[in-house]
C-alpha positions in Angstrom: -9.5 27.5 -18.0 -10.9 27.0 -14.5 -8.9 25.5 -12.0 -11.0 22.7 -11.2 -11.6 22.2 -7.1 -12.6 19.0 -4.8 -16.1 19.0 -3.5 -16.4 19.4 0.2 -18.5 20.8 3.0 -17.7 22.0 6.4 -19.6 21.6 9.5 -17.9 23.2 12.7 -18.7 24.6 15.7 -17.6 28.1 16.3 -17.9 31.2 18.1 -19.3 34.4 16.9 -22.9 33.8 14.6 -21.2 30.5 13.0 -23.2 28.4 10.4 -25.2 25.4 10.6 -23.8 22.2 8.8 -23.9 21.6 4.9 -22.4 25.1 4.0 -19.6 25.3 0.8 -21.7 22.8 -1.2 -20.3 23.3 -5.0 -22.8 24.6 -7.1 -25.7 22.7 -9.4 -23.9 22.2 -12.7 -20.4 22.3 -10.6 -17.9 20.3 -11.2 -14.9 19.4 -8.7 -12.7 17.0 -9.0 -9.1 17.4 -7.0 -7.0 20.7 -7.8 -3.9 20.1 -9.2 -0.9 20.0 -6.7 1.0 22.4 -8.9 -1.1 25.1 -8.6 -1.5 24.6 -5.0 1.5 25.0 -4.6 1.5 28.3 -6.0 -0.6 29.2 -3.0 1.3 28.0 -0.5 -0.7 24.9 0.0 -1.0 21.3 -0.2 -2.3 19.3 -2.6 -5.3 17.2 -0.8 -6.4 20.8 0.5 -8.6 22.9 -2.0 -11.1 25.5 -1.4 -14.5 23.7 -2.5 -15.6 25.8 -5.6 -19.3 26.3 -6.3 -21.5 27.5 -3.4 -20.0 29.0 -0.5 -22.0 31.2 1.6 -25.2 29.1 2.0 -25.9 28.4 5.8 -29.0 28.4 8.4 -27.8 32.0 9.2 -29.7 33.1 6.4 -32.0 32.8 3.2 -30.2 34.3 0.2 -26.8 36.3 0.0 -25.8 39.0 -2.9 -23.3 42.0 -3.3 -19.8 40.5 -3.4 -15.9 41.2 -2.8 -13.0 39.0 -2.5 -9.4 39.4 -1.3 -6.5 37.3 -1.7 -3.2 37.3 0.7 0.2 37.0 0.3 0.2 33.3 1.8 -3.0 32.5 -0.6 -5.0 32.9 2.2 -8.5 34.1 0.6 -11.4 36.0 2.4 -15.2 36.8 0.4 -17.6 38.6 1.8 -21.7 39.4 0.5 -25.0 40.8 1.8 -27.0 37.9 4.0 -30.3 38.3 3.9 -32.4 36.8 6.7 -35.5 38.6 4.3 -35.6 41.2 2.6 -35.4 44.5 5.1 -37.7 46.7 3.6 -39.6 43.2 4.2 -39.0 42.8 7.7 -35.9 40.7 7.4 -32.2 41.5 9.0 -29.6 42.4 6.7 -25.9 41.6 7.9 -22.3 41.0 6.2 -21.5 37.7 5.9 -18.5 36.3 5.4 -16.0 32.8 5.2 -12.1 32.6 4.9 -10.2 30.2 3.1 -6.3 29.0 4.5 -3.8 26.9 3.0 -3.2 23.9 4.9 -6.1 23.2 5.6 -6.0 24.8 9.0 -9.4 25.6 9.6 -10.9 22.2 8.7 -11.4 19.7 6.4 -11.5 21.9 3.3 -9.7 25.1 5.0 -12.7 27.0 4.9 -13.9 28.4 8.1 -17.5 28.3 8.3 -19.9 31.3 7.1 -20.0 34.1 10.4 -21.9 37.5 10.4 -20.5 40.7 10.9 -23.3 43.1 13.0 -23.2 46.2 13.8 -25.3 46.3 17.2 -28.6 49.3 16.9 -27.8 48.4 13.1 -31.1 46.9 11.4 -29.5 47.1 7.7 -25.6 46.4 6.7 -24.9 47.1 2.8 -22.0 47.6 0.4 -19.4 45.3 1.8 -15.7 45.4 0.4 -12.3 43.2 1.5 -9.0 44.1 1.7 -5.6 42.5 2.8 -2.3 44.2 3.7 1.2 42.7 3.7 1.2 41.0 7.1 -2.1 39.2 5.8 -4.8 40.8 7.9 -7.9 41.4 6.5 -10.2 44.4 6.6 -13.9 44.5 5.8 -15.6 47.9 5.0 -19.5 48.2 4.9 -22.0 50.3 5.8 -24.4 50.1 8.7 -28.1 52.2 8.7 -29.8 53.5 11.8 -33.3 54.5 12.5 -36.5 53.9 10.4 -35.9 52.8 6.7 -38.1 52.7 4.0 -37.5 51.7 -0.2 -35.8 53.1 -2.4 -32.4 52.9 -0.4 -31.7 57.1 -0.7 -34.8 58.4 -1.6 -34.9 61.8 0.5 -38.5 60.1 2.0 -36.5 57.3 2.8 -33.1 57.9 4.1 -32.1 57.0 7.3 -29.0 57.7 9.0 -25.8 55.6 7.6 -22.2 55.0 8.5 -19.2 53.7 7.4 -17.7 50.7 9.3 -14.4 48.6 9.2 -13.6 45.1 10.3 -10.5 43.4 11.1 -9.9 39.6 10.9 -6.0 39.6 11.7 -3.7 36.4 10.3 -4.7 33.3 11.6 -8.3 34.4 13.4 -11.2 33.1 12.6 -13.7 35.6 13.9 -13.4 39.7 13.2 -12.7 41.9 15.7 -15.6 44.2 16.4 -16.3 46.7 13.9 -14.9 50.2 14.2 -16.4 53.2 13.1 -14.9 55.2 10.4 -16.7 57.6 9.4 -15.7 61.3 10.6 -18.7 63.4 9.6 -20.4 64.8 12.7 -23.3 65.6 10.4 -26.6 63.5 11.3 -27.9 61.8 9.5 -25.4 61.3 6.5 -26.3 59.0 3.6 -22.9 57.3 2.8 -22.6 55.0 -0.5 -20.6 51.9 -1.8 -17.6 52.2 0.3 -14.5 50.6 -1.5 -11.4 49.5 0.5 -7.8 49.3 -0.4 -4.4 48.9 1.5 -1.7 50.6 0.1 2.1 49.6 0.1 2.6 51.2 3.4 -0.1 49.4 5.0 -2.2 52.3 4.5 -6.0 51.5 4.6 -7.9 53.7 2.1 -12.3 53.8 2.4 -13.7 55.7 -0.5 -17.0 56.0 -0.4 -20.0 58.8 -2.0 -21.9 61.0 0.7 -25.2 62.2 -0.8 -26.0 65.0 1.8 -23.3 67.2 0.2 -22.7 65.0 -3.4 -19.3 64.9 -2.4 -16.3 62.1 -2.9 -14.7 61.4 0.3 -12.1 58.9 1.6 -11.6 57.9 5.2 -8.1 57.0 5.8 -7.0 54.6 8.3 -2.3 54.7 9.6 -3.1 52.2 12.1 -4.4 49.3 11.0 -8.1 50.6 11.7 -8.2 51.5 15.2 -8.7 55.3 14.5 -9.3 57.2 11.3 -9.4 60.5 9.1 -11.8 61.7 6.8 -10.9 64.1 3.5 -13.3 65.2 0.8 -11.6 63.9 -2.6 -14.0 66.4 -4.8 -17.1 68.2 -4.2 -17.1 70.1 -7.0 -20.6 68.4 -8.6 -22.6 65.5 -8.4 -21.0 61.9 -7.9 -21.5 58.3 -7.8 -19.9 54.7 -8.4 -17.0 55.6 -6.5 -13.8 53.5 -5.7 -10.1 53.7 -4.6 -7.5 51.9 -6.4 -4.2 50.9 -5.1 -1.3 49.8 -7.7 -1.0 46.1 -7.6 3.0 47.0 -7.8 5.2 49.4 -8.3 3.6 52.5 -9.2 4.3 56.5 -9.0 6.1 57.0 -5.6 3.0 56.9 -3.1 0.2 57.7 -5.7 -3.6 56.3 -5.2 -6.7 56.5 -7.3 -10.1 57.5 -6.5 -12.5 56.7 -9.2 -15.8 58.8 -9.2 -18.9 59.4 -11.9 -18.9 63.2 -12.3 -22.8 64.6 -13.3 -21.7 68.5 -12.5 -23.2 71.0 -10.4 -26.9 69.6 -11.4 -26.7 66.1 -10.5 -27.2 63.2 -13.0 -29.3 64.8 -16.3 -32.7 63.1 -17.2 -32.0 63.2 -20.7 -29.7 59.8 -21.6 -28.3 61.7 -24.6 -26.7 64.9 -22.7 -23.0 63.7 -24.0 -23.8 61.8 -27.8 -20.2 61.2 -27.6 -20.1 57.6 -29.6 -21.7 56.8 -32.9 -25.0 55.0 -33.7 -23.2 51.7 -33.2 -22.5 52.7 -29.6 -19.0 51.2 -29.9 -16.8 54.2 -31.4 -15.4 57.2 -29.3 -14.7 60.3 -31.2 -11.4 61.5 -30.4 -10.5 63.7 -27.2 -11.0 64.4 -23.8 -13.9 66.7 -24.6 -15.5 69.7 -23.1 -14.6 69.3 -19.1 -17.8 70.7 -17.9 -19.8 67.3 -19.6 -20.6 64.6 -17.7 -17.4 61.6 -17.6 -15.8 59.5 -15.3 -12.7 61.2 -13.3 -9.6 59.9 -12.1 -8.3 61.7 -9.1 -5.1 60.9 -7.1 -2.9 61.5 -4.4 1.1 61.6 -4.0 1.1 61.7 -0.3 -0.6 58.0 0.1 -4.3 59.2 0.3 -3.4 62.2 2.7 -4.2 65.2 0.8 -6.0 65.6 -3.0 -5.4 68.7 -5.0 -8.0 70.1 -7.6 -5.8 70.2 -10.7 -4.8 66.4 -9.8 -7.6 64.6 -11.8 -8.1 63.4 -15.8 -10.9 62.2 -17.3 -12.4 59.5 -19.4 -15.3 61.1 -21.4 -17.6 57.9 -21.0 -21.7 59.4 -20.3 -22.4 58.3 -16.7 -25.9 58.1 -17.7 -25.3 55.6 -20.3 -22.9 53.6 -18.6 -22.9 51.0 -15.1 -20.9 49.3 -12.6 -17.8 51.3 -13.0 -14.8 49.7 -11.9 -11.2 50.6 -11.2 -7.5 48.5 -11.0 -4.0 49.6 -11.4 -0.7 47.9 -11.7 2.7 50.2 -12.1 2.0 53.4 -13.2 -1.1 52.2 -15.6 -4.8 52.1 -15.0 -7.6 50.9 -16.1 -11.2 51.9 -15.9 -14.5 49.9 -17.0 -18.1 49.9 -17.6 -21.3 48.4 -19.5 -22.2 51.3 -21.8 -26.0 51.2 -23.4 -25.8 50.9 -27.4 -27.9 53.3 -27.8 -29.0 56.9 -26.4 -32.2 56.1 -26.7 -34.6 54.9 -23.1 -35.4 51.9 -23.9 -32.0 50.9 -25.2 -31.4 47.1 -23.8 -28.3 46.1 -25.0 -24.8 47.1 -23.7 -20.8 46.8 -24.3 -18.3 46.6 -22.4 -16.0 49.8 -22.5 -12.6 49.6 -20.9 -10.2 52.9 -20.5 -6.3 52.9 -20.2 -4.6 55.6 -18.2 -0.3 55.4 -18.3 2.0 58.2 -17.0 0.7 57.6 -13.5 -3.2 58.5 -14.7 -1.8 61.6 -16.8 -2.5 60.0 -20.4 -5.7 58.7 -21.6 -3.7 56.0 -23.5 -6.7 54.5 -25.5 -9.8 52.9 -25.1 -10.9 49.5 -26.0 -14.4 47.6 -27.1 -14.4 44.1 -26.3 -16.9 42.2 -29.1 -19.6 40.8 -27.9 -22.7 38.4 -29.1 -25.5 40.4 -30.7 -28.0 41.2 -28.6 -26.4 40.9 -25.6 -26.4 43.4 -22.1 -23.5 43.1 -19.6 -24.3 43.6 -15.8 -22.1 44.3 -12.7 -18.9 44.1 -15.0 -15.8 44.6 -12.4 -12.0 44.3 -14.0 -9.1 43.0 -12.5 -5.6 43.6 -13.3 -3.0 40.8 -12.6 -0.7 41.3 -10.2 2.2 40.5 -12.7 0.3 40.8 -16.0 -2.8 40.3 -18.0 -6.2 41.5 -17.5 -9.4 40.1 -16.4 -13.1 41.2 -16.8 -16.1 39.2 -15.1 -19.2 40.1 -15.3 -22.5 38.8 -16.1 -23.7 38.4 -19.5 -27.2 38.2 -20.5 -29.9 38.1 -23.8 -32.4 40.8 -24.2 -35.6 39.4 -23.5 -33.8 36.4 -21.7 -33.6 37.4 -18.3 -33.4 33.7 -16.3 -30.7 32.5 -19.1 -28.1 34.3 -18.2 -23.8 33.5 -17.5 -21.5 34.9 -15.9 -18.1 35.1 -18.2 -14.4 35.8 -17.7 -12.5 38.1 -20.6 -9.3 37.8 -21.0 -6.4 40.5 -21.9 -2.5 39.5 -22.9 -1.9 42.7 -23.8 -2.8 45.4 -21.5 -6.3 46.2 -22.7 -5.5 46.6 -26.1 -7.3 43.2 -27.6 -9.7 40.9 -25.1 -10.6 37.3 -25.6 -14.0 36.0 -26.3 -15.8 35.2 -23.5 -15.3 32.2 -21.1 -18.7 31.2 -19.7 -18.3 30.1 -15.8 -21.5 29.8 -14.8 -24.6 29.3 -17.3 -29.0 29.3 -16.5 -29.0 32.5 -14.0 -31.8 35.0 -13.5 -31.6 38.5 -12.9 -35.2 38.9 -11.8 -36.2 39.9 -8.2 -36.9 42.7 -5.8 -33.9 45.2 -4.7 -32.5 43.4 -1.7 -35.1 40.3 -2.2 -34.6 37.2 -3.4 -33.5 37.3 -6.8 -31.6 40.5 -6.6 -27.9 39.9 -7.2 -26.5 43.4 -6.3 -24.8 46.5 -7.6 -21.4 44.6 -8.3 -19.4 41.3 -8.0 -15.9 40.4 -6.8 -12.9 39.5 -8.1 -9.0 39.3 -7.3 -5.9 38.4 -8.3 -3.6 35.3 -7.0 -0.2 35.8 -5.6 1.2 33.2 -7.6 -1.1 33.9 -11.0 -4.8 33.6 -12.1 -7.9 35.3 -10.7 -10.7 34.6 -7.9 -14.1 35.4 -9.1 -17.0 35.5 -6.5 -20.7 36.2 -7.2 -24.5 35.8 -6.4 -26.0 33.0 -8.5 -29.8 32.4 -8.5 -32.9 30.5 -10.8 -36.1 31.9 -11.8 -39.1 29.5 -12.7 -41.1 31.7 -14.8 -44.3 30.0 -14.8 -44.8 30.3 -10.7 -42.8 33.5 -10.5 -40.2 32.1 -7.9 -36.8 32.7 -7.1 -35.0 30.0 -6.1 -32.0 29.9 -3.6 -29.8 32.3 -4.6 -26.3 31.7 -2.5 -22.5 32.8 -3.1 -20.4 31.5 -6.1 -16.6 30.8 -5.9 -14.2 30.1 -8.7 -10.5 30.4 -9.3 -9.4 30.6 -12.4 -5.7 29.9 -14.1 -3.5 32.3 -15.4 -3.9 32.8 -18.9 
């Protein structure tokens, strides 16, 4: 069930790119009465305080937001973070990070929202990819990426690259504004092409940037023993062609100081143009044959570390035999010594397959065992985008992602799935937001991004953040498309 939140906006006057009034407006088809005071006071707050669910990034700083990640703290303290969008750039418009923090107590205003600020990157003309983070002391760390010089669509074509790098953001406890961004990235090389940088913080305060560079197809994470100020750089694996990457940090517990990296692996050629290379599931597109498979196909690898993110060997990686090709929006969470992987995987090998299930993977033994693999069921005729998955910090699993009809595409929802039991049997799906469109431009109005956001709560339950917009078919127009914020009970 949702965790149903009081309606309120904030209007304050800040320093640092702050927002114009009427921003955290709940949603159309919102509804928010008061949270409970129980589950308040899970998050360390009190009960005429709430986070105002529904809309949260809309502001005069810019026109329509997308790409989203969300972090909780110790002290329930939650920061999101998206794509603004002035225009689109390949448009003429500025593209920065946006981003609003929440604090019990109400101790940045009315609603304990702050308002919406921008994070720049001066020279930058294009931000991308942001990702949030939050150690022990409840700091928080935003990782994006910042491009330089002339750019022109499609974001890596080799006519169109410009010259990216990977930057980091701290917003320590009880700030309201970042600190200017840092520079992580260690490449000398110029220009590098950087991709989807993911950022973790491990249990020794560790910060963790995995991100793909495209100049070399190699999987690299920048590590960070000082809360940001400098860094390191290591190549994770460059043996072949990789993509979708992410670094996963145990929620608890866990192997003595082991870390994930989660990559696509296409091999020495890069990704194959034909979508059957692997015909590793049935004509149903739902059953697995049995085994790990031949290792040079195409799958998803699971590398890790056992010196916190210092040092990755070669023989330290398994595999989930899921085709790349056929799959999208890999995501990665851990809790213990388990992991789990997921994806949207086509139904069918065939191009103009449309419809989609999600696949989830479970690793135990510290990512040694493939431990099984699981099909949640889904509506007929259905296709799942930007699936991300979630694992509780205590138990149960969570997967949100957006859910839509072929030949629908400005009726879809976005949906929360539900796991008791560790991946092994999901619920069916709990719609959280209905009447969304997944038409538009890349980086233009209407274009939700490569992934959503979600996290787990200290005290139980799940946040859930993500770019909701309309499409009125008749006049082809996109309506406001802004950021969506839900918390969710435990279940």
């Amino acid at each position: 069930m949702k965790i149903s939140l009081r309606r309120g906006s904030l209007c304050t006057l800040v320093l640092f790119l702050t927002a114009a009034c009427d921003v955290g407006r709940p949603a159309e088809g919102t509804d928010s009465p008061p949270l409970a005071g129980a589950a308040l006071e899970r998050k360390g707050g009190k009960a005429d305080c709430a986070p105002p669910q529904g809309n949260i990034s809309e502001s005069g700083l810019s026109l329509f937001e997308a790409e989203t990640s969300v972090a909780s703290a110790r002290d329930g303290s939650i920061a999101a973070v998206w794509i603004s969008n002035t225009a689109s750039p390949f448009k003429g418009g500025f593209q920065s990070i946006g981003y609003r923090v929440w604090r019990p107590n109400c101790e940045l205003g009315p609603d304990g929202w702050s308002p919406v600020q921008l994070i720049a990157v001066p020279g930058a003309f294009y931000h991308s990819d942001p990702s949030v983070a939050v150690n022990e002391r409840g700091d928080f760390f935003f990782s994006f990426l910042a491009a330089f010089g002339r750019h022109t669509p499609p974001d890596n074509s080799p006519h169109g690259w410009n010259d990216r790098r990977v930057y980091v953001a701290r917003l320590r406890r009880g700030a309201v504004s970042v600190e200017p961004a840092v520079l992580a990235t260690r490449n000398p090389f110029t220009p590098l092409h950087p991709d989807r940088p993911t950022i973790a913080v491990t249990p020794r305060g560790t910060l963790l940037v995995a991100y793909t560079e495209f100049t070399d197809t190699s999987m690299r994470l920048l590590r960070s023993a000082d809360n940001g100020v400098t860094w390191t750089e290591a190549v994770v694996d460059g043996s072949g062609f990789g993509f979708e990457g992410q670094v996963c940090v145990p929620r608890r517990g866990g192997h003595r100081r082991r870390v994930y990296v989660m990559k696509t692996w296409w091999g020495l050629s890069g990704p194959p143009l034909d979508a059957r290379v692997t015909g590793r599931f049935d004509h149903d597109g739902r059953t697995p044959t049995p085994g790990l498979g031949d290792p040079a196909v195409p799958a998803i690898h699971l590398h890790w570390s056992d010196d916190d993110g210092l040092t990755f060997r070669p023989e330290d990686v398994n595999r989930w035999p899921m085709d790349p090709i056929l799959g999208g929006s890999f995501s990665c969470d851990a809790r213990d010594d388990e992991v789990w992987l997921s994806a949207a995987r086509l139904d069918s090998d065939s191009p103009d397959a449309a419809t989609s299930h999600l696949h989830i993977a479970h690793f135990v033994d510290a990512g040694l065992t493939l431990a099984g693999e699981s099909v949640p069921d889904a509506p007929p005729n259905v296709s799942y985008v930007s699936p991300v998955i979630v694992a509780g910090i205590h138990k149960g699993l969570d997967l949100l992602t957006y859910q839509f009809e072929v030949g629908a595409p400005v009726d879809g929802k976005f949906v929360r799935i539900h796991s008791s039991d560790r991946g092994q049997t999901w619920s069916a799906p709990e719609v959280l937001a209905e009447n969304l469109s997944i038409l538009g431009d890349r980086h233009g109005l209407g274009w939700l991004g490569d992934y959503v956001g979600g996290a787990p709560v200290q005290g139980g339950g799940v946040l859930a953040v993500f770019p909701r917009t309309s499409t009125d078919l008749a006049t082809g127009t996109n309506f406001p498309q802004h950021v969506n914020f839900v918390a969710l009970e435990e279940r």
